[in-house]
C-alpha positions as CSV (number, residue, x, y, z in Angstrom):
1,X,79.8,64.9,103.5
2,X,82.7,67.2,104.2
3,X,81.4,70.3,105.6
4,X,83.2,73.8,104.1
5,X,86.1,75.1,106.2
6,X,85.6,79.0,107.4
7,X,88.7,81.3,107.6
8,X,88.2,84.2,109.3
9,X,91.2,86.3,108.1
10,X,92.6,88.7,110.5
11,X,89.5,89.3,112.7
12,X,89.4,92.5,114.8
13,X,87.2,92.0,117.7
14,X,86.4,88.6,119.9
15,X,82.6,89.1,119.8
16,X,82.3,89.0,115.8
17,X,84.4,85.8,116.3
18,X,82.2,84.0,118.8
19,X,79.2,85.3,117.1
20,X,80.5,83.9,114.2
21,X,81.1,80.4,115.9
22,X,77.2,80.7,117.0
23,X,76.0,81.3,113.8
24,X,77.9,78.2,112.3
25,X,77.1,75.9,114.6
26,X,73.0,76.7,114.1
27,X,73.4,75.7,111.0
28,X,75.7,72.2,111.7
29,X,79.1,74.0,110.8
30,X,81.9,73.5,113.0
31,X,85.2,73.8,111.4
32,X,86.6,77.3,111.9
33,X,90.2,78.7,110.9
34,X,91.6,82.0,111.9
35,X,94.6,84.1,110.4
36,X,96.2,86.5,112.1
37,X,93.6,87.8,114.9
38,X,94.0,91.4,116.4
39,X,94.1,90.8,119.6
40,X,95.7,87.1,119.7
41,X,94.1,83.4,120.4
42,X,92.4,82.1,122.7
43,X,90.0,85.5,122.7
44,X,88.1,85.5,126.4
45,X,85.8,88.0,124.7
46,X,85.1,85.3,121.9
47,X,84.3,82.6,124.3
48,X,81.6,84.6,126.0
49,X,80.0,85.4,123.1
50,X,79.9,82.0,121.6
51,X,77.6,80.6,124.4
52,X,77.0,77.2,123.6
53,X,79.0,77.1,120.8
54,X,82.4,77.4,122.3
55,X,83.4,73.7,120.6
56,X,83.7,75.4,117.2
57,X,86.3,77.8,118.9
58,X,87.9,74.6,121.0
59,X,88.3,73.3,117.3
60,X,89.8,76.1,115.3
61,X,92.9,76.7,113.8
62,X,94.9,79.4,114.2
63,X,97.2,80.3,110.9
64,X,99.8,82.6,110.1
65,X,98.9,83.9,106.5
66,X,95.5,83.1,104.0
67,X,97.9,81.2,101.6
68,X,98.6,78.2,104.5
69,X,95.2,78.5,105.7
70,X,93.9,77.1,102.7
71,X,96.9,75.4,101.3
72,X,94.5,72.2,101.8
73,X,91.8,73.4,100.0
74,X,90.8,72.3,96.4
75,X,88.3,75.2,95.8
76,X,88.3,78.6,98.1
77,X,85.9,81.2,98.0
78,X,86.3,84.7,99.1
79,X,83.1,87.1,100.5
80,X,83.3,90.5,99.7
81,X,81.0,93.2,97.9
82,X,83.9,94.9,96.2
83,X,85.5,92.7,93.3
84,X,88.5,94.9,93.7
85,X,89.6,94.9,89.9
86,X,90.5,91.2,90.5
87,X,88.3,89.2,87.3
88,X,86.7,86.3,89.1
89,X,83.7,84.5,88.6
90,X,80.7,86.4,91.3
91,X,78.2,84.4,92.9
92,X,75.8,84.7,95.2
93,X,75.9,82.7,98.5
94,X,72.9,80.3,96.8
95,X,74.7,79.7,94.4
96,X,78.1,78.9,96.5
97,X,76.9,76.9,98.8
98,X,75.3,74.4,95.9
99,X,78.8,74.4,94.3
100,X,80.4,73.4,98.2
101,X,77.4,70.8,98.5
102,X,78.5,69.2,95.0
103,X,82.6,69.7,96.0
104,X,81.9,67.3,99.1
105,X,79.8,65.1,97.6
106,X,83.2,64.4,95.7
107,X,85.4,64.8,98.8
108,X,86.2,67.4,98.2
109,X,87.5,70.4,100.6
110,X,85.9,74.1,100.4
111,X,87.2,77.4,101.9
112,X,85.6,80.7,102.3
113,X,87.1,83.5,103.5
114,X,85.5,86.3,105.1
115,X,87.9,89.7,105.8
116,X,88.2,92.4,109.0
117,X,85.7,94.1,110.2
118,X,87.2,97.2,109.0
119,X,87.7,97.1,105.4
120,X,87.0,93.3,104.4
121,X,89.6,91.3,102.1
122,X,92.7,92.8,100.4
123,X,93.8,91.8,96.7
124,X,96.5,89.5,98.3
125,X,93.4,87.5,100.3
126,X,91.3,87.4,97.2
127,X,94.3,85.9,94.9
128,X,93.9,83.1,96.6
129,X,90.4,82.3,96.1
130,X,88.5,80.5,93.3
131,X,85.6,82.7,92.7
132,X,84.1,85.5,94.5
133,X,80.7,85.7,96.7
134,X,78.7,89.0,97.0
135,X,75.9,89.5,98.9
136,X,73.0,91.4,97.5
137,X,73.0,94.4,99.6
138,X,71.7,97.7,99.7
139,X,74.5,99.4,97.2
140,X,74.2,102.6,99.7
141,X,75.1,100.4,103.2
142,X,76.8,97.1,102.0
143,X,78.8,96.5,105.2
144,X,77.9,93.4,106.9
145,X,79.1,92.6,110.2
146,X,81.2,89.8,110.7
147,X,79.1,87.3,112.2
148,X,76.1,88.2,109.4
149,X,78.2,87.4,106.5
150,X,79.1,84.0,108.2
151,X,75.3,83.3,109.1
152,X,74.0,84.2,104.8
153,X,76.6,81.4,104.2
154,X,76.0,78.9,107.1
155,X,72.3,79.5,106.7
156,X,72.3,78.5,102.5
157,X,74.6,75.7,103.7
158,X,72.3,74.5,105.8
159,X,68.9,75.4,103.7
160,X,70.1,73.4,100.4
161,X,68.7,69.6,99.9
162,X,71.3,67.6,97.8
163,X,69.7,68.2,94.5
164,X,72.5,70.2,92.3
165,X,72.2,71.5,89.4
166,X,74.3,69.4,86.1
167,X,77.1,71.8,85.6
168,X,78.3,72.2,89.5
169,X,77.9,68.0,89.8
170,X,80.4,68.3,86.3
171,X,82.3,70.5,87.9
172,X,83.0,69.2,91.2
173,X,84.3,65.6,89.1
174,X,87.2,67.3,88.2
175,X,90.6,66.4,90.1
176,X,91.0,69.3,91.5
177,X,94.2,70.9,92.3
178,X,94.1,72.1,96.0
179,X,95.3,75.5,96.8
180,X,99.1,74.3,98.2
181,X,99.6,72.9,94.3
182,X,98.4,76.3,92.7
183,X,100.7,78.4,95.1
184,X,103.6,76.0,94.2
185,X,102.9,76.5,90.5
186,X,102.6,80.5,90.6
187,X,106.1,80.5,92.2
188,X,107.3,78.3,90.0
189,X,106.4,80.5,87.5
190,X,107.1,83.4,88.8
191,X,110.4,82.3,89.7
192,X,111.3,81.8,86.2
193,X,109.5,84.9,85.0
194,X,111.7,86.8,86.9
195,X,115.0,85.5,85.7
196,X,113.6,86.0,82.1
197,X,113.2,89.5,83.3
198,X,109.0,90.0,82.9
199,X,108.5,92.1,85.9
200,X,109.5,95.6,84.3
201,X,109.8,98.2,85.0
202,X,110.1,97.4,89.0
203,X,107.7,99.7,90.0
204,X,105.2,97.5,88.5
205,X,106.3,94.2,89.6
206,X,103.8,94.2,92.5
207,X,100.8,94.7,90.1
208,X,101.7,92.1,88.0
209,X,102.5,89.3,90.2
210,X,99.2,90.0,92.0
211,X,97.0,90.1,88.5
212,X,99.2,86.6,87.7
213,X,98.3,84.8,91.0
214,X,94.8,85.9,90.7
215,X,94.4,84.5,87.0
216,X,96.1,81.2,88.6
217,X,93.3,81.1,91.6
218,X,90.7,81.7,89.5
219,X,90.9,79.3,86.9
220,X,90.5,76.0,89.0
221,X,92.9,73.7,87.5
222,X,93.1,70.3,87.7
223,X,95.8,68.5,89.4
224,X,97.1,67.2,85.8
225,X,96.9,70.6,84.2
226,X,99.1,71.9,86.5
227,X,101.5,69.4,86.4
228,X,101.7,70.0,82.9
229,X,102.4,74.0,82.8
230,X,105.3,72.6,85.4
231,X,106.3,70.8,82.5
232,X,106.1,73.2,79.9
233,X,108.4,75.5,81.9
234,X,110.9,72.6,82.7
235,X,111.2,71.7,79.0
236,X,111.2,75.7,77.9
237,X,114.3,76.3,80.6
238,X,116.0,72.7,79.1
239,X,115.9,74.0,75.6
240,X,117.3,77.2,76.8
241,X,120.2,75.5,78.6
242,X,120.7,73.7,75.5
243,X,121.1,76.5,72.9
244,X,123.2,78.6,76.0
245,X,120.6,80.5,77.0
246,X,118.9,81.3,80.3
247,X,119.6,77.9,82.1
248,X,119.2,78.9,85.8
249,X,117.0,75.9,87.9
250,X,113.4,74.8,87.2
């Protein structure tokens, strides 16, 4: 079974990463990504604090953004306890970890992100997951540290038998597209979106390509459907070109 990948985005301090190696690898994870660390890779400070577990640091990869991080991932979910205005589907870690247990049983691979220690995930991170997981914390104190936010996941990982419920074993059949094909298709159509002049006024532009990758992460296409809104746009910019309209490229 392929085990979930875990992409610490831009960590701050080398214990919370080797803490959270320790608390993956009690629970028989070992495949750790990290984007854009504060103070650089290897982390002495990381290795010290990962003990015994220093293999799931010898093993991790070290990325430049969130987007190639889990450019190989079919389904991607982000931890946070603020939805940030982004609709997504909420779940708790129970429930996410069932619905990664049913994606590998198909082969599938599974990302979750967790953000800095400082302020978590932005809106850009979060556009790039599936669905979001939130932790049900005290509403008063809902910052977790690092390394507990990877041990709730690690430890439901690790907890769940293979019995799934129906709808995730119907879900996880699906062809999914992984995240490298959705990124493609969102600049594909945002490409074209632009030419048509959609992003207006300017001043707004950022807004509205964020909400538009966000409805593309969260909808978990398939690898066909998005192969056929590629199409859709191809024949809409042909039949432009035709009646000497827009025809810039596809």
């Amino acid at each position: 079974m392929i085990q979930p990948v875990l992409i610490l985005v831009r960590p701050q301090m080398g214990e919370n990463i080797g803490g959270a190696a320790r608390a993956m690898l009690n629970f028989g994870l070992d495949r750790m990504r990290i984007v854009e660390p504060r103070d650089g890779w290897p982390n002495p400070k990381a290795v010290a604090m990962a003990s015994g577990a220093g293999r799931v640091l010898d093993r991790a990869g070290l990325f430049a953004d969130v987007a190639t991080a889990v450019a190989d991932c079919d389904f991607v979910f982000a931890t946070t306890a603020r939805g940030r205005e982004l609709v997504k589907e909420v779940v708790t870690p129970e429930r996410a970890m069932a619905m990664a247990r049913a994606f590998a049983a198909e082969g599938k691979k599974v990302g979750v992100l967790f953000g800095p220690e400082r302020a978590g995930l932005e809106n850009d991170d979060i556009v790039q997951a599936n669905a979001i997981v939130t932790v049900p914390v005290n509403p008063e104190f809902f910052s977790l540290n690092l390394a507990q936010a990877v041990l709730l996941l690690a430890y439901e990982w690790g907890r769940q038998g293979t019995e799934l419920p129906a709808s995730v074993l119907e879900l996880a059949g699906k062809d999914l597209a992984d995240r490298a094909e959705v990124q493609s298709l969102g600049d594909h159509y945002e490409e074209r979106l632009e030419a048509a002049g959609f992003f207006f006024p300017a001043t707004k532009a950022p807004a509205m390509k964020t909400n538009l990758r966000n409805m593309w992460g969260r909808l978990g296409l398939t690898r066909a459907e998005v192969q056929t809104f590629h199409g859709m746009l191809r024949q809409i910019a042909f039949a432009l070109k035709r009646q000497g309209g827009d025809g810039a490229g596809d």
